[in-house]
N, C-alpha and C positions, 0 to 999 in steps of 0.2 A: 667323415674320416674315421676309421677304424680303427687308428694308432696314432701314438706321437711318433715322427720321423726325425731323423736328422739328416739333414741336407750337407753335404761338402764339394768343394769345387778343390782343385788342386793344381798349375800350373805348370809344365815342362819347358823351359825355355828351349832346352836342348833339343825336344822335338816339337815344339809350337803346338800342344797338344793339352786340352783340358780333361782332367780324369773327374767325372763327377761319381758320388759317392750317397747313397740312402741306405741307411739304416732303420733297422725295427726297434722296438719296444721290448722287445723279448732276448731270451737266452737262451739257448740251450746247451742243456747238460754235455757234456763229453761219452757218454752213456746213451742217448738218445742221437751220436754224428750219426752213428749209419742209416737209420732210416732219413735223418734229415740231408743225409745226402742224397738220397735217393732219388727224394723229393725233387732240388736239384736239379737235379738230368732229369726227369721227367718234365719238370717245370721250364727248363733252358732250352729242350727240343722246342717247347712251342713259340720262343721268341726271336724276333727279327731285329730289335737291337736290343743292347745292353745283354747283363748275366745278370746272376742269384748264387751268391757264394756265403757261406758261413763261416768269418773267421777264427783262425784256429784259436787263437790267444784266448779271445772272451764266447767262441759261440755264438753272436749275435748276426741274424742273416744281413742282407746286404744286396742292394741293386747297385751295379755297377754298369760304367759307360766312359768311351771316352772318344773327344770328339779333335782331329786335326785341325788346325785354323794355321792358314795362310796368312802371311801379311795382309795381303788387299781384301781380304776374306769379311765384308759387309755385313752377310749375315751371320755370322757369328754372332749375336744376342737373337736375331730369331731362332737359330739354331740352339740358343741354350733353352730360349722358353720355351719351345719344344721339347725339349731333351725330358726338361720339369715336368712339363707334363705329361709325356709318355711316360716317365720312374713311378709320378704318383699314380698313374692308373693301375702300373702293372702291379705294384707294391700293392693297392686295394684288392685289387684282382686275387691276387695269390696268397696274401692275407692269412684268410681264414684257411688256409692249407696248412699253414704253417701251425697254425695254433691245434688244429685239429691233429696233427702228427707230437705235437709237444705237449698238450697237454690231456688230450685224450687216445694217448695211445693207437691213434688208427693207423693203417698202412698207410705208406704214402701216396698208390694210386688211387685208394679208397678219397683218401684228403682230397686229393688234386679234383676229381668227380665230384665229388658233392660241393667244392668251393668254386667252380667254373659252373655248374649246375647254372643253366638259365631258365629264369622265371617268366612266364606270359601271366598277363593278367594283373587285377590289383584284388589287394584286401578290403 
């Protein structure tokens, strides 16, 4: 694990829907939004569920996701452990993008490249 995360579930009665919520470790400046948006949309083109949003108040990035549940809806717990574990992969995944845009100044396509960078082989 790369980071400490924060996990949150959130309820809609009104639309029978769970908003789940991850968070990073980090902050970023207001000074540093636009390439961390950037990031973002480049980061969100490649995903099939959930987003990657940074909010405005504190700057802290964010995987976001939310799932409708039916009443008679069964799997709704496999569907959240799922949910879990799809957030924590991409969260790792994308990770080092983030840090590498906030704390070392890179572009964001630069970030995204060398942090998706797949490795063959071992040490």
């Amino acid at each position: 694990q790369l980071c400490q995360y924060r996990l949150y579930f959130t309820w809609s009665e009104q639309i029978r829907a769970i908003s789940f919520t991850v968070t990073f470790d980090i902050k970023f400046p207001q000074s540093k939004y636009e390439s961390a948006h950037e990031l973002l949309a480049l980061i969100n083109e490649k995903l099939w569920i959930g987003h990657f949003d940074i909010t405005k108040k504190n700057g802290i990035p964010a995987y976001r996701h939310t799932v409708l549940s039916l009443p008679e809806n069964e799997m709704l717990q496999h569907q959240l452990e799922d949910l879990v574990d799809i957030a924590i992969y991409e969260c790792e995944k994308y990770y080092p993008a983030f840090q590498l845009v906030l704390f070392d100044d890179s572009l964001p396509s630069n970030a995204l490249s060398v942090s998706t960078f797949d490795t063959i082989g071992s040490a």
